[in-house]
PAKEPA-751452 format. One record per residue (C-alpha): residue in three letters; x, y, z. Coordinates in Angstrom, 2 decimals, m for minus. Example, Ala and Ser with C-alpha at 12.3 -4.5 7.8 and 13.67 -1.06 7.14 Angstrom:
2
SITE   aa       px       py       pz
SITE  ALA    12.30    m4.50     7.80
SITE  SER    13.67    m1.06     7.14
REM end
This chain:
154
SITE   aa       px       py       pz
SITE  UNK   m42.16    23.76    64.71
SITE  UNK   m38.96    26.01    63.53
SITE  UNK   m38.90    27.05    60.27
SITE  UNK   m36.12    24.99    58.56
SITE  UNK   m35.91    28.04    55.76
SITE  UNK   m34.87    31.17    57.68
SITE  UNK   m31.90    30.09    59.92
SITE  UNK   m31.18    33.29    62.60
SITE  UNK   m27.98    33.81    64.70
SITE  UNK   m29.43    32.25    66.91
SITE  UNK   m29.79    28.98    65.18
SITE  UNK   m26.04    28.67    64.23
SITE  UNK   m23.27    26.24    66.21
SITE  UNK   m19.94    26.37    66.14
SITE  UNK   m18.49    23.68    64.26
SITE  UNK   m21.44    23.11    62.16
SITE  UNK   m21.09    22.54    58.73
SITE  UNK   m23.33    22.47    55.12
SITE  UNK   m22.08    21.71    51.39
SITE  UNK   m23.43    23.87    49.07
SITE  UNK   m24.96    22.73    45.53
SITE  UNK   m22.84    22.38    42.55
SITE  UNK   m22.33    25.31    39.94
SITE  UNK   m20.39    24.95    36.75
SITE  UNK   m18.42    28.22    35.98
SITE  UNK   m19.40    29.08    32.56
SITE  UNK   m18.09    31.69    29.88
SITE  UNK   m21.12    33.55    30.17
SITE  UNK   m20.57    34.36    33.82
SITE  UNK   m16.68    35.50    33.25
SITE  UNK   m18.21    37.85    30.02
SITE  UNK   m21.22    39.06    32.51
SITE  UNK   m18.77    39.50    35.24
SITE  UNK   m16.39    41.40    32.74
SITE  UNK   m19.35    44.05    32.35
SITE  UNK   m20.14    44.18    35.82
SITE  UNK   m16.76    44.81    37.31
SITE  UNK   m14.53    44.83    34.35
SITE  UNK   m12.04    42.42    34.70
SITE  UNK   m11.21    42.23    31.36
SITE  UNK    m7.85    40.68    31.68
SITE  UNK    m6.90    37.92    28.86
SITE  UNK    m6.60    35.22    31.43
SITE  UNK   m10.68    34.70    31.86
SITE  UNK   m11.42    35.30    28.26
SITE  UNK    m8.92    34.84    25.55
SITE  UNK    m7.92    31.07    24.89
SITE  UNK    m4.73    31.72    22.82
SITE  UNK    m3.55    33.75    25.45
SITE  UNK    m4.08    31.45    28.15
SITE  UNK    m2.49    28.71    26.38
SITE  UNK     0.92    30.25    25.72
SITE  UNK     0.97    30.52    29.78
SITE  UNK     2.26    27.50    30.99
SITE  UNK     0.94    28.12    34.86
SITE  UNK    m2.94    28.30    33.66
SITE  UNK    m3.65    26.56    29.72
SITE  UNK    m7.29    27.70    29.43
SITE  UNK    m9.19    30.82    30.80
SITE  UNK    m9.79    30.79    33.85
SITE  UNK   m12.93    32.51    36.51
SITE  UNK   m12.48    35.80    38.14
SITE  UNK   m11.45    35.24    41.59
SITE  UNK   m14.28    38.33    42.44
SITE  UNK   m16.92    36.06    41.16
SITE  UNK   m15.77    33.14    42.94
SITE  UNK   m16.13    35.39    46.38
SITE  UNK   m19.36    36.35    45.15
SITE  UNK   m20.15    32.79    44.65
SITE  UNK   m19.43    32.05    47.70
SITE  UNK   m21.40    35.04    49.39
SITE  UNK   m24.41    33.85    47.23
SITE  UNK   m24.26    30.55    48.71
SITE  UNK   m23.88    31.33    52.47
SITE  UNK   m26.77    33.52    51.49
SITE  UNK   m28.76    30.55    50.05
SITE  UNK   m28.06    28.72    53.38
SITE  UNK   m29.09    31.60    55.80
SITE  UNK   m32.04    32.24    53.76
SITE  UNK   m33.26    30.87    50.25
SITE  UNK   m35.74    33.74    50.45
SITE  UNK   m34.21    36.38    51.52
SITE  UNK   m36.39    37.19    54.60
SITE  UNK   m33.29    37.07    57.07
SITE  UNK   m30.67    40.13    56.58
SITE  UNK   m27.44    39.14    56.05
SITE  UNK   m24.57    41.26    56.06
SITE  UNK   m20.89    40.64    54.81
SITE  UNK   m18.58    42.12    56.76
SITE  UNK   m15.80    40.73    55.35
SITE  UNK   m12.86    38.39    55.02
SITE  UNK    m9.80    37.76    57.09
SITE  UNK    m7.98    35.48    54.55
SITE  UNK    m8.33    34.89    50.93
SITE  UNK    m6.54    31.90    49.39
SITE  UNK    m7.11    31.31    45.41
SITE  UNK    m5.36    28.18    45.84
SITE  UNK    m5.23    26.49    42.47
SITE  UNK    m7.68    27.97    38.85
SITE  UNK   m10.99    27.39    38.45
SITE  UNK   m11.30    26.84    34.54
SITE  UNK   m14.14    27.69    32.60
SITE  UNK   m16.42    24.60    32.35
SITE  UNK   m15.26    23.76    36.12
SITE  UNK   m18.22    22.52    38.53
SITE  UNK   m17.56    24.42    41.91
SITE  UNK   m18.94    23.53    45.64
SITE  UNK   m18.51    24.95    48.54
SITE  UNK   m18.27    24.18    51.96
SITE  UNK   m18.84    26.19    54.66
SITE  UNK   m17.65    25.42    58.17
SITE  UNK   m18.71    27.76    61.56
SITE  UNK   m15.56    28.98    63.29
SITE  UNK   m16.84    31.86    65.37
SITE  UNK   m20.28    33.04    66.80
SITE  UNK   m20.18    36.63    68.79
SITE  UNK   m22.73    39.36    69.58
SITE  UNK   m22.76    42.30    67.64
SITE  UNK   m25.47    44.84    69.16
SITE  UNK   m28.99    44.48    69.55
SITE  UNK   m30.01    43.38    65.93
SITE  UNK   m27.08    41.27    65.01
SITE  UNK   m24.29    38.29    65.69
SITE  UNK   m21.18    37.78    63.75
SITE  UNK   m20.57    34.33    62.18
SITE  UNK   m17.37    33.71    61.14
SITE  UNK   m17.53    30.88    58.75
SITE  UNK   m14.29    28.86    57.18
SITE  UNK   m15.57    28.79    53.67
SITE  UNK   m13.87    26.38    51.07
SITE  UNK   m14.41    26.22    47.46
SITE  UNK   m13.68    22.75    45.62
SITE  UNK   m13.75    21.76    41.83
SITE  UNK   m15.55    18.75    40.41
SITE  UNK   m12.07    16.62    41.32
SITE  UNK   m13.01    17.50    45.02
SITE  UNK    m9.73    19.84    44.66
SITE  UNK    m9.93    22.73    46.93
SITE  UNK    m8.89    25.65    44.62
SITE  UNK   m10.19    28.73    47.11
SITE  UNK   m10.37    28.80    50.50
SITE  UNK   m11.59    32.37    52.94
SITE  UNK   m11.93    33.03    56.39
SITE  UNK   m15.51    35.40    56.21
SITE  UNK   m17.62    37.80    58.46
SITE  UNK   m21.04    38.34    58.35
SITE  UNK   m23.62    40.25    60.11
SITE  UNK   m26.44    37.86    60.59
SITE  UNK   m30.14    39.34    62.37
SITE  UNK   m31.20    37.74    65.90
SITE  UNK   m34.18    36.38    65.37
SITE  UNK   m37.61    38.60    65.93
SITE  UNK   m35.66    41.87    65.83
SITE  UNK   m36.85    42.29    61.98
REM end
């Protein structure tokens, strides 16, 4: 029987397509991600600030966390344990469409666009990966690479 856990290049289809679980965007990830890549800037942290500015209201997430969320998750997919090597490789677009607020509940989805080889070890997956709030508003959207092992080569 195929393990349903470790999913290989080899096990992807084009067109295929998985919703993530929910997350809710808290202050404590915009503060950690503040120390971790310093993006310090008033509009994730600093409510007064953000409500003078008509556009936005209330702080809003890093868009760097949000791609990180979204790595995590097509990680999660591939892989809840780790055991298959993953590798971004990297995004073709990158669309922060509308703000994810503090206190939002994100999802994403992730669509296959693209399978190709890539050596011995590897295939690319190109995946169409959207990112919607708790009103099922799609508020980032990227086009994303990765490196994913052929299975029995690790």
């Amino acid at each position: 029987m195929k393990d349903v856990y470790h999913k290989y290049f080899e096990d992807f289809q084009v067109g295929e397509k998985i919703l993530s679980g929910g997350r809710q965007i808290t202050e404590a990830d915009a503060r950690l991600a503040i120390g971790l890549i310093g993006a310090s800037h008033p509009l994730h942290i600093d409510p007064e600030y953000c409500a003078s500015r008509p556009d936005v209201g209330a702080p809003i997430a890093q868009g760097s966390m949000i791609l990180g969320y979204m790595d995590a998750g097509f990680y999660d997919w591939v892989c809840p344990g780790g055991e298959v090597v993953v590798i971004p490789e990297g995004y073709e677009k990158i669309r922060f469409m509308k703000p994810i607020f503090l206190g939002d509940v994100v999802k994403a989805e992730f669509v296959i666009k693209e399978l190709s080889e890539a050596g011995e070890r590897f295939g690319r997956v190109t995946a169409a990966i959207t990112v919607y709030n708790q009103d099922q508003v799609p508020v980032t959207f990227a086009l994303e690479h990765f490196l994913v092992a052929k299975e029995g080569v690790y």
